[in-house]
C-alpha positions in Angstrom: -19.7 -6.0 10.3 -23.2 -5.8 8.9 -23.7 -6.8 5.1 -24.0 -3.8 2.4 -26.9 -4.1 0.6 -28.4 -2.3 -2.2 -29.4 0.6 -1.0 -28.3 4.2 -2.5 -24.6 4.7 -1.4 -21.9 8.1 -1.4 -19.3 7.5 -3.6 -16.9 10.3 -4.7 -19.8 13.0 -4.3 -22.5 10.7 -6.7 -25.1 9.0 -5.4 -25.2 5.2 -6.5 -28.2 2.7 -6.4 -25.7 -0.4 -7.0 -23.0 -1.5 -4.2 -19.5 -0.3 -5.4 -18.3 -4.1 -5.6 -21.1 -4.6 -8.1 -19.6 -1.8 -10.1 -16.4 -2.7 -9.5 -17.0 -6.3 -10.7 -19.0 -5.3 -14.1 -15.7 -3.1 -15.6 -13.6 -5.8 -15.3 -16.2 -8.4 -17.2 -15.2 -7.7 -20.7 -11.3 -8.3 -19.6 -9.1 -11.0 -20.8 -7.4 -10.8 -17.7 -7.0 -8.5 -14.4 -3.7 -7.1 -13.2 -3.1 -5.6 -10.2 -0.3 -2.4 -9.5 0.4 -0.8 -6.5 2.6 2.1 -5.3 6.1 2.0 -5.4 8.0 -0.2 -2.4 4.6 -2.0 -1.8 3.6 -2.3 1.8 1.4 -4.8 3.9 -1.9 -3.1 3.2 -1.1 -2.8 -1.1 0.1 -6.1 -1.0 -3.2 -7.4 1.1 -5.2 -5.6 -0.9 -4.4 -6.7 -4.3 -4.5 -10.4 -3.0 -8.0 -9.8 -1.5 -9.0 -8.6 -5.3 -7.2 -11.0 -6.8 -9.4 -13.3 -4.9 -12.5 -11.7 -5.1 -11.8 -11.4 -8.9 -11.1 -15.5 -9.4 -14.2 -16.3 -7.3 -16.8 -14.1 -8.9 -15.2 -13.8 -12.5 -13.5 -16.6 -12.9 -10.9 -14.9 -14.7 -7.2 -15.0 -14.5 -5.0 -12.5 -12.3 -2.0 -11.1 -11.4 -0.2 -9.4 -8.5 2.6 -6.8 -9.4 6.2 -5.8 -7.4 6.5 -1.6 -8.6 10.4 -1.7 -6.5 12.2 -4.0 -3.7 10.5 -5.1 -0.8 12.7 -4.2 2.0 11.1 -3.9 5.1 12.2 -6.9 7.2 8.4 -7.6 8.0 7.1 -7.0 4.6 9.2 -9.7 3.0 8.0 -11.9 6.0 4.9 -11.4 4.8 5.7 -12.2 1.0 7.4 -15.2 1.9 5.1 -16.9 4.6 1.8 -15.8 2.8 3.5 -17.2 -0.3 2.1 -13.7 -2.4 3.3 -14.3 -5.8 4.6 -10.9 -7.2 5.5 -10.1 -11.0 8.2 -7.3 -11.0 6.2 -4.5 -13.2 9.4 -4.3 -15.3 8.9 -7.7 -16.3 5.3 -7.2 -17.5 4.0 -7.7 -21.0 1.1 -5.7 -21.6 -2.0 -7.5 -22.7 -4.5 -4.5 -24.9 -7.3 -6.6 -23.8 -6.6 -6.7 -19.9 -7.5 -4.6 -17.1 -5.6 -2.9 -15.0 -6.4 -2.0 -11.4 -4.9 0.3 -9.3 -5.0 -0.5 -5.4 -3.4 1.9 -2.4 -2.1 4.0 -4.7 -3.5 7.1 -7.5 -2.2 7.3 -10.5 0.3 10.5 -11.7 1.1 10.7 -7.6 5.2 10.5 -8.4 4.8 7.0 -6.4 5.1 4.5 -9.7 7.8 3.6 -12.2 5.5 1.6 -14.6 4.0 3.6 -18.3 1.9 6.3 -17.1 0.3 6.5 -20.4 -1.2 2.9 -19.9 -5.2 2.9 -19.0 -5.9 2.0 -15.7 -9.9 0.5 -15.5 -10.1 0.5 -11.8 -8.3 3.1 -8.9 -9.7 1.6 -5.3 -7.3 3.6 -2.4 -7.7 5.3 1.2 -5.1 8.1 0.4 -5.7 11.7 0.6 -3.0 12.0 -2.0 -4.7 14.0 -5.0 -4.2 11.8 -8.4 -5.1 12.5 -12.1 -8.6 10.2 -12.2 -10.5 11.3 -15.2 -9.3 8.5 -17.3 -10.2 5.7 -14.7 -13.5 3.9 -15.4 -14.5 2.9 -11.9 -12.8 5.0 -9.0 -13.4 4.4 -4.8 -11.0 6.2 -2.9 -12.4 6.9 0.9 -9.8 9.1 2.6 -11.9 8.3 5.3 -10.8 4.9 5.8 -7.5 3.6 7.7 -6.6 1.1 5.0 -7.6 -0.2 1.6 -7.7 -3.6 3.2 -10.3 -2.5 4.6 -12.4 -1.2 1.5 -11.5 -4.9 0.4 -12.5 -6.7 2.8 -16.4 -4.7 2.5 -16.0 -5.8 -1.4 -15.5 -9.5 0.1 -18.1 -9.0 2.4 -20.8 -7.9 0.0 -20.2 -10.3 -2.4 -20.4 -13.6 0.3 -16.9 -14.9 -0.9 -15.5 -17.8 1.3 -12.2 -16.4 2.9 -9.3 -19.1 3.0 -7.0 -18.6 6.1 -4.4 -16.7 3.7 -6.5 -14.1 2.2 -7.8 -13.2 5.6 -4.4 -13.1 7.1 -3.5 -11.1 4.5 -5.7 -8.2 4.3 -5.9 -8.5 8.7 -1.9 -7.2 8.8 -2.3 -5.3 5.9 -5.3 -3.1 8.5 -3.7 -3.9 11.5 0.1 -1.9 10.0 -2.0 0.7 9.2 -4.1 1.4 12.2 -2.4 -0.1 15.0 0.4 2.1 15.1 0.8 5.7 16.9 -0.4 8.1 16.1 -3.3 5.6 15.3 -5.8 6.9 12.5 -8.7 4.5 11.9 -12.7 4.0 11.6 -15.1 2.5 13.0 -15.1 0.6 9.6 -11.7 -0.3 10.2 -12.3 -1.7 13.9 -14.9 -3.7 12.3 -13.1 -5.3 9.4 -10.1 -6.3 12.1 -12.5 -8.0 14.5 -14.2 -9.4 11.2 -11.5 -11.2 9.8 -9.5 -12.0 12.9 -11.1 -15.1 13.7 -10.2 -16.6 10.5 -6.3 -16.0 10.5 -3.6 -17.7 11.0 -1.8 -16.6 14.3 1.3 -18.0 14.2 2.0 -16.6 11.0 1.0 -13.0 11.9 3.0 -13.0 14.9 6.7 -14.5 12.7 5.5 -11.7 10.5 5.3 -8.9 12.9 8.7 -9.9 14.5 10.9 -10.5 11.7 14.2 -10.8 12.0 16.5 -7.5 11.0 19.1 -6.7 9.9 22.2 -5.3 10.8 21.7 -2.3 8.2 18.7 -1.4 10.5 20.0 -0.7 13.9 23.1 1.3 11.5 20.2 3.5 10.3 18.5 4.3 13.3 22.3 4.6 14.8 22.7 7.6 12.4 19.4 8.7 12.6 19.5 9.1 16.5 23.0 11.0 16.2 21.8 13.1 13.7 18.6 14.3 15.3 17.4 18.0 16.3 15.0 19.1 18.3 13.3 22.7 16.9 10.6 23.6 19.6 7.8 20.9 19.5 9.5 19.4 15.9 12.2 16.8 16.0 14.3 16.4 12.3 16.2 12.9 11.8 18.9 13.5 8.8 20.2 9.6 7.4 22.5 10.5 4.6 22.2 6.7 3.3 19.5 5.1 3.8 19.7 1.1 3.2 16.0 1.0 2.0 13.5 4.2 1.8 11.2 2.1 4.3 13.7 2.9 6.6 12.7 6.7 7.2 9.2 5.5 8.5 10.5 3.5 11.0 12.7 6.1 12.2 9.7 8.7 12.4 7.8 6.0 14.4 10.3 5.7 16.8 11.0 9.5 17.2 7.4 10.1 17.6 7.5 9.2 20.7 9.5 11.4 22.2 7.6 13.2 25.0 8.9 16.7 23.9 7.8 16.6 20.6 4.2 17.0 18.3 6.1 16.4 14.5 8.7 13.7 13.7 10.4 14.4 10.5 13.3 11.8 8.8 15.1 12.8 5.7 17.3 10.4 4.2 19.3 10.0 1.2 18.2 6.7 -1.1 19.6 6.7 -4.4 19.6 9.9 -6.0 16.3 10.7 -3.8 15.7 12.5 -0.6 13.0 10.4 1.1 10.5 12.2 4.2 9.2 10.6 6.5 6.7 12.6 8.9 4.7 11.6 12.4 2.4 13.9 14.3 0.8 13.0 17.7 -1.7 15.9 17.0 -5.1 15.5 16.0 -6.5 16.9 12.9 -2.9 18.1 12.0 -3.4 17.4 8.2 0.2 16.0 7.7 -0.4 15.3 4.0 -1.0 19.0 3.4 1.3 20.0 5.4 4.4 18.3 3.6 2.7 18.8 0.8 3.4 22.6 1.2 7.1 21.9 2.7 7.7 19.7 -0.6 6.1 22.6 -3.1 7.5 21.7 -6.4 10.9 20.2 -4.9 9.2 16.7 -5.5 6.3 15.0 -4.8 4.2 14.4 -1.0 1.1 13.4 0.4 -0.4 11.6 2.9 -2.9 11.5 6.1 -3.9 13.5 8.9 -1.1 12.4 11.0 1.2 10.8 8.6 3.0 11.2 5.1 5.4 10.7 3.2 7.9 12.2 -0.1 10.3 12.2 -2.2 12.2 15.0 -3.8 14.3 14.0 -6.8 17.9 15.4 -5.8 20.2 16.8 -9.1 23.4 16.1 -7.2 24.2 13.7 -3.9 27.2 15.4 -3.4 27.7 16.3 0.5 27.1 20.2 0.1 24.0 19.8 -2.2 22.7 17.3 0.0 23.4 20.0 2.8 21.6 22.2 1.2 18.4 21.0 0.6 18.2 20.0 4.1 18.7 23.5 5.4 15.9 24.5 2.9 13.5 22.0 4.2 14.2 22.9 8.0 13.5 26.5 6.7 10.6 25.4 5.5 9.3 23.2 7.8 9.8 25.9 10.8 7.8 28.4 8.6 4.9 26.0 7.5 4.3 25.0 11.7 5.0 28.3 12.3 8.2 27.8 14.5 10.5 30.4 15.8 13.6 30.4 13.3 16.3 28.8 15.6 19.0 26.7 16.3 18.3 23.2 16.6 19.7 21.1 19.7 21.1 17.6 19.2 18.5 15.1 20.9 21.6 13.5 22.0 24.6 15.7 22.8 28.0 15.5 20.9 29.4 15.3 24.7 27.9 12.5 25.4 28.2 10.8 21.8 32.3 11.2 22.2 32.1 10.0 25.8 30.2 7.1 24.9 32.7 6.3 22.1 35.4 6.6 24.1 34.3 4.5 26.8 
């Protein structure tokens, strides 16, 4: 990966003389301290990213941070991370607010329907890859670059830039946090991205990466994708997983990256009860399929949704999780799903047959 230098630079439509690390460095100088928030149910590239900033931040400022937990951690491999990267994680509900600190938003926009924390508090800094529209104005210093895979990436070009040493942690760290992002299908990265992997792989740790990436699971996961397989139908080229209790909202992206894969299919969409929330889940093996736009139009103002070209996520806030409202809204959101990818209103068939599923049982 070549080095960034000074030279005039694209950065939200302006036209900048200084790098963006430069800038990003020089709001925070005044502060009494930095903390870092993420999106809800933080995930291997927020959590790599915040502890590359963290970094960067103790290196160059010699100033005092702190990582924040918005949620559980629930993925089987993203508490492996946690634990063998030793991240140390405040939960954001346990935060005192300092009036003198900065705040820096990372993987995330603010106003999104993705936080729990005060939306009222100031945010200095908003550095993301998302598509995901958010309410900016406020922010001081902003870097979102939709065309990038991960924010892990837009970190590790801060690191870069500014010459800071990586330790064998905070390069392990921000490597997964590309690599979960990139390396799965349908696979949307950059050349920047490619570059950043091969950058930092030599300096990880292995062993650690691969205990990460095969975590052990538990037995509420193979339950879930159980249900999910049971409860799956197939609409023309668009498969729909219902989960009516999901044990962690994680849990409806792994589905939609299994179901992706089917070879009949272009869209994989899971819907699954958490809480008092219908989470989505989609997958497209299409290119240039917008998928962020798309849910975005199958949410409307049901909840909130956003995403990439070939993957996003949402949530829709549900008034009752009683089995007929819960009904319900899923028959609305096939509706709309079939109309938004213009599908043939029909009847869906199971992926696998009831036949079969009360043969198998009885066998």
């Amino acid at each position: 990966m070549s080095r960034n230098t000074a030279e005039p630079a694209e950065c939200n439509g302006k036209t900048l003389t200084q790098r963006r690390s430069d800038r990003f460095l020089n709001c925070l100088r005044s502060a009494s301290r930095v903390t870092f928030v993420s999106h809800v149910n933080p995930d291997p590239d927020s959590l790599g990213s915040m502890l590359g900033l963290a970094h960067l931040v103790e290196n160059r400022l010699a100033k005092p941070t702190r990582m924040t937990r918005d949620g559980h951690i629930s993925r089987a491999e993203n508490r492996a991370m946690v634990e063998h990267l030793e991240i140390e994680l405040v939960p954001i509900e346990e935060i005192v607010w300092d009036p003198h600190e900065a705040i820096v938003m990372v993987d995330s926009q603010p106003n999104t329907g993705r936080h729990t924390f005060d939306a009222q508090l100031h945010l200095t800094a908003v550095i993301d890859h998302h598509e995901t529209p958010g309410d900016l104005d406020e922010v001081d210093f902003v870097d979102v670059r939709p065309n990038l895979g991960a924010t892990c990436t837009l970190v590790t070009r801060y690191l870069i830039e500014q010459e800071v040493p990586l330790p064998t942690r905070v390069a392990t760290a921000l490597f997964y946090g590309i690599e979960t992002e990139t390396c799965g299908y349908p696979r949307e990265a950059s050349p920047q991205d490619d570059n950043a992997l091969q950058f930092l792989y030599p300096m990880t740790d292995k062993d650690l990466i691969a205990k990460i990436r095969n975590a052990r699971l538990p037995h509420s996961h193979f339950e879930c994708l159980l249900q999910a397989l049971q409860s799956s139908f197939i609409y023309d080229k668009l498969i729909i997983s219902w989960v009516d209790h999901l044990p962690q909202p994680e849990q409806a992206a792994e589905v939609v990256d299994f179901m992706v894969r089917f070879e009949k299919v272009d869209w994989a969409v899971c819907g699954g009860v958490y809480r008092d929330r219908l989470i989505l889940s989609v997958r497209t093996s299409l290119p240039n399929a917008q998928a962020g736009e798309i849910l975005r139009r199958v949410v409307g103002n049901l909840g909130k949704a956003g995403g990439h070209d070939r993957r996003a996520g949402g949530c829709i806030p549900l008034p009752s999780t009683s089995a007929s409202a819960i009904d319900d809204m899923q028959a609305e959101l096939r509706r709309r799903f079939l109309k938004v990818l213009k599908i043939d209103e029909c009847r869906g068939h199971r992926l696998v047959p009831l036949r079969e599923m009360l043969q198998n049982l009885q066998q």
